[in-house]
N, C-alpha and C positions, 0 to 999 in steps of 0.2 A: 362877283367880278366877271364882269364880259369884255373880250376884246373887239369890238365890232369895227369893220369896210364901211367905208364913204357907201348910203343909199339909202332906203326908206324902209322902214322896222315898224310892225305893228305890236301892242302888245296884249294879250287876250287873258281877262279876267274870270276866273271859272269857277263854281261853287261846285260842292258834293250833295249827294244823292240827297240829304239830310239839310242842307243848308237854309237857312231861312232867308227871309229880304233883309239883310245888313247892309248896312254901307260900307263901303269900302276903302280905303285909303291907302296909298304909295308915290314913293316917290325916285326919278329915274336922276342920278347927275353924274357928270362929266368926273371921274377920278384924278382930273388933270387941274380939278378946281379945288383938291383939299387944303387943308390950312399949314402951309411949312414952318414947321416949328424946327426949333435946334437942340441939338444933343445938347443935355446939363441945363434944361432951362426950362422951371417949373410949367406946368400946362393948365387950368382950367379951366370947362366950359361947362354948360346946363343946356342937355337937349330939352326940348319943350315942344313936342312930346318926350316922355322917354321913351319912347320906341322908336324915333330922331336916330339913324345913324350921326356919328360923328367920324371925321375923315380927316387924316392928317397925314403928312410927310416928310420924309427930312432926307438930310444925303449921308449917307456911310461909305466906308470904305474897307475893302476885303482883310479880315484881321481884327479889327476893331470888335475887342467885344462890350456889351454894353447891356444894363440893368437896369428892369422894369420895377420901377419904384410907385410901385399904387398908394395913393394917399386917400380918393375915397369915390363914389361910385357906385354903380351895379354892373351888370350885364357881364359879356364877353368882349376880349380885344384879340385881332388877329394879326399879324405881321404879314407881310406880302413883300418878297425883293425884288430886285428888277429886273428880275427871268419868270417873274411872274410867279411863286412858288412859294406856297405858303410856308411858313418859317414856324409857324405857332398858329393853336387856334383854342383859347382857353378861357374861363371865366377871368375876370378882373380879380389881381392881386397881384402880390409881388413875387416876381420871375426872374429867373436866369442865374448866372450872367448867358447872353448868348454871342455867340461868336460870328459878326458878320461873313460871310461868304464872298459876298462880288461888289463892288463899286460901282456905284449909282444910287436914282430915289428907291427908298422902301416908303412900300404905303401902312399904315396903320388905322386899323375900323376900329372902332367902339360902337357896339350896338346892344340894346335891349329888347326880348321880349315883347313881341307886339300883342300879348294879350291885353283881356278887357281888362287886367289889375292896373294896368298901366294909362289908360286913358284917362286924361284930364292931368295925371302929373310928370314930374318933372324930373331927370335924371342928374345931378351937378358932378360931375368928374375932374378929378383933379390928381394927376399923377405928373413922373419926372421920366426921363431914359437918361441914365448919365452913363457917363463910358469910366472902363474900369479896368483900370491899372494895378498891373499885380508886379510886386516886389518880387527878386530875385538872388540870395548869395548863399554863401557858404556857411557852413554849420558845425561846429567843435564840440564834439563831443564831453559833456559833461559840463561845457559851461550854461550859466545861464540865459534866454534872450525874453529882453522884454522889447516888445515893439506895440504896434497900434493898427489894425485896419481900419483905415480913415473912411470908407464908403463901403455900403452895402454891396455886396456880389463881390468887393477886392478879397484876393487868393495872394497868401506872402508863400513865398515857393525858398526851399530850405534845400541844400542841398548837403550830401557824405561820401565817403570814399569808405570803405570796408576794406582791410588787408589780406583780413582771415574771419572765421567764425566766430561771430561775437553775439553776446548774449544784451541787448540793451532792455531800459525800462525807461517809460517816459512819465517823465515827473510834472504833471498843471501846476501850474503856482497861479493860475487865477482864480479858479473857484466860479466859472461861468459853463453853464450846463448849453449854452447856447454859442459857443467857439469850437468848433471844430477843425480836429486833424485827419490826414488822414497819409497814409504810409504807402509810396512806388517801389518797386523794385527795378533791379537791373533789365527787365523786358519789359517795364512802362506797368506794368499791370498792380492792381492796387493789391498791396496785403494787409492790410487795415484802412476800413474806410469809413469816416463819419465819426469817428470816434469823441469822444467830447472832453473837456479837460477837468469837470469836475468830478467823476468819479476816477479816480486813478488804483490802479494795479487790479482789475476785473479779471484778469485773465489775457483782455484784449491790452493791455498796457505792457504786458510781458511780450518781447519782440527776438525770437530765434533767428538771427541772420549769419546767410553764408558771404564768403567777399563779394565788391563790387560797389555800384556805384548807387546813390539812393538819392530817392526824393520826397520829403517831406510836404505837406501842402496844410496850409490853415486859413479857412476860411471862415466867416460868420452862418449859423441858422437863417433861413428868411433874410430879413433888413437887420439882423444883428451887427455893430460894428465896435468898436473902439479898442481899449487896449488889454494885452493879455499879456500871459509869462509863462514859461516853460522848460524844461530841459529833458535831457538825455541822460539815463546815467547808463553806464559800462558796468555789469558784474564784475568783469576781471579787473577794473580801478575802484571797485569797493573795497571798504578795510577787511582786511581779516579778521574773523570771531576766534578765540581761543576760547576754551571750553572751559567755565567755572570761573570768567572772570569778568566783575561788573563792569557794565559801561555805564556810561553817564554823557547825553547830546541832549543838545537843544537843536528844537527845528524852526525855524524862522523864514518866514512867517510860520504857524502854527499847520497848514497845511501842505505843508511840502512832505515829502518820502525822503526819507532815512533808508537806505541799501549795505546790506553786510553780505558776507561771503564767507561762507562756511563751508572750509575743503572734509572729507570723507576719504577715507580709504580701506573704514570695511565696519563691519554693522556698528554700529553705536545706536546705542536709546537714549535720547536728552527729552528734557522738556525748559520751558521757558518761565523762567523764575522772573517775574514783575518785582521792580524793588521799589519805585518812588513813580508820581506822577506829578507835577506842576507848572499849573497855566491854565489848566484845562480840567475836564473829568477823564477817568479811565477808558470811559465807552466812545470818544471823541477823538481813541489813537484806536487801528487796526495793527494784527501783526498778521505777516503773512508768508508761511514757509513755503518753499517748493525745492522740489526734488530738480539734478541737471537735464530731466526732461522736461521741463517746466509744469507737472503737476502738483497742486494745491495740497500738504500735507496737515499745511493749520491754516485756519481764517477768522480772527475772532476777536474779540478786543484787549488790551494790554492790561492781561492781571496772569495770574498763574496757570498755562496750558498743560494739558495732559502730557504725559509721554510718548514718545513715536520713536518706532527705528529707523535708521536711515540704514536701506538696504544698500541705494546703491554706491560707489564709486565716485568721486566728483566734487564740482563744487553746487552747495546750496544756495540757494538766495533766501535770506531774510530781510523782508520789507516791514520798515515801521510807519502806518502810513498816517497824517494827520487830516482829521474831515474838514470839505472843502469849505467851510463856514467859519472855523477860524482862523482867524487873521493876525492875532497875536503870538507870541513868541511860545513855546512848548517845550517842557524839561523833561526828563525821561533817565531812568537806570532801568537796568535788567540784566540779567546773566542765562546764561546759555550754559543748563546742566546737563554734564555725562553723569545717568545713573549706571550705580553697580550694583546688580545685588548679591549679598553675601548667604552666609551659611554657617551657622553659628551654632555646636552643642549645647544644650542648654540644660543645667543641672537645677533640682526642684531646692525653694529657697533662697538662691542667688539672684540678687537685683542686676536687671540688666540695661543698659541704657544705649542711645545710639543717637543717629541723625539722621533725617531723610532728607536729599537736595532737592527734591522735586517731586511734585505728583506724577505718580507713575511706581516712581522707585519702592521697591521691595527690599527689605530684611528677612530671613526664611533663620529659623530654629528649631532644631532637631533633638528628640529626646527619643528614649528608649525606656519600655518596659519591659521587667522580667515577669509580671504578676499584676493582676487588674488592679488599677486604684481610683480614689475620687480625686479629684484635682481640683484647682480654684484658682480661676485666673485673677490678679491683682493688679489695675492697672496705676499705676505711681504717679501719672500726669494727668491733670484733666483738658483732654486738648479734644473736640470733638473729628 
């Protein structure tokens, strides 16, 4: 793009040192003669040659942001605004959203490769710019929202108020690997970004916030659009776990997260006794402990976990969580065992019996000798 004064311009065609007798070809036009198209309103043409610039323009307005919808094509397409300044300069595909600047025409090239692969055929291009409007409101913690991004590049903007330090988890109930969120805090700046909705509680799902005001942001991958679901949950509005005593939920649809809350106030050893699974298989629910600094103490799937102590002080979060592929309803028990382990004399020939609550838990028995003897363990159950 040249901006050339009223007067007379030569132009000088020059080979290199290597250059053979080729012919040569170009062409010089008026950027005031491109073709005005308008925002939201499909485009197609066919250079012929493909090494054909094509040249278009439309009018915007400062604000306006708006999404390069590539439908099909080669080459590169470049933006140019009406200060003259290039906005983008990228291969062909789908872009943005981008955010107009100033008000007036923008010009847009499409151009290809003037190699010899391109001689004799034909470029057919067919793309959209539409403008992109992004929802805006408020957001309740722990309810759920289903909504819709009706167009590529649209962002639904969520917003919250924090009173005090709150522990949240954000639950996908869509089960699209291609919806993303992504988490602002009170100085704009992202604390989770891109995050997606089909793997839930990574790590990146567990959310330590101080007070203040937040903002939520969800948008589509690429051209991904339609409809999604999701929530918030609060640790401190999850139910409380008592220790040794079964639950029984169902999660509906089959992959949402289940959140308990289990207070601590000084070691305990438990482990997670599985009691029933239905709707699904066992490996199709996660369970996942973490300590009130939000480190991972179990991750695994819903049958019988080892033992762990909880060192510190606090409350736990236990997430049950359901894989993003199904869709149907999911039944569930389990209990949350305090082991103890004892200490028990043990006299030769007396049967001894007991119970263990969990894996992990120990029984310990204690005998004494005055004088060496053979002994013969007997065990009374065949339990492996």
């Amino acid at each position: 793009e040249m901006v050339l004064a009223a007067g007379a311009y030569r132009i000088a065609v020059l080979g290199n040192a290597s250059s053979k007798a080729t012919p040569s070809r170009l062409r010089l036009f008026d950027l005031a003669s491109a073709s005005q198209i308008t925002l939201d309103t499909p485009v197609s043409e066919t250079s012929d040659p493909a090494s054909r610039a094509l040249t278009y323009s439309f009018q915007g307005n400062a604000g306006t942001r708006v999404y390069f919808d590539y439908a099909a094509g080669a080459g590169y397409w470049r933006l140019i605004d009406p200060k003259g300044t290039v906005v983008f300069n990228r291969g062909l595909g789908d872009f943005g959203p981008v955010t107009l600047e100033s008000d007036g025409e923008y010009l847009l090239t499409i151009d290809q490769d003037a190699g010899s692969y391109y001689v004799g055929r034909q470029n057919a291009v067919s793309f959209t710019i539409r403008t992109v409007s992004d929802s805006d409101q408020a957001l309740t913690i722990g309810e759920r929202v289903d909504a819709t991004l009706a167009d590529p590049g649209q962002s639904d903007v969520y917003r919250f108020t924090l009173s005090e330090a709150t522990t949240l988890v954000v639950d996908g109930l869509t089960g699209r690997s291609d919806i993303l969120w992504t988490l602002a805090g009170p100085d704009g700046r992202s604390i989770r970004r891109d995050q997606n909705f089909y793997y839930d509680y990574q790590g990146e799902n567990r959310l330590a916030l101080g007070p203040g005001d937040y903002t939520f942001y969800v948008r589509g991958s690429g051209e991904a659009s339609g409809a999604y679901a999701f929530r918030l949950l609060d640790l401190a509005q999850a139910p409380a776990l008592a220790f040794d005593t079964p639950v029984s939920e169902t999660l509906d649809p089959g992959r949402a997260t289940a959140l308990y809350r289990v207070s601590v106030g000084q070691d305990d050893r438990v482990a997670f006794d599985a009691l029933s699974v239905t709707g699904t298989q066992y490996y199709y629910l996660q369970v996942v402990l973490s300590d009130p600094d939000g480190r991972e103490l179990w991750r695994g799937y819903f049958e019988d976990l080892s033992a762990v102590t909880l060192t510190r002080p606090g409350d736990y979060a236990l997430a049950v969580i359901g894989a993003a592929n199904v869709d149907t309803a999911v039944s569930y028990g389990f209990s949350l065992v305090r082991l103890e382990e004892t200490q028990t004399p043990l006299a030769f020939g007396e049967s001894v019996s007991g119970t263990l609550k969990g894996r992990g838990e120990r029984d310990r028995f204690t005998l004494s000798l005055t004088e060496p003897k053979s002994v013969f363990f007997d065990a009374l159950v065949n339990d492996s």
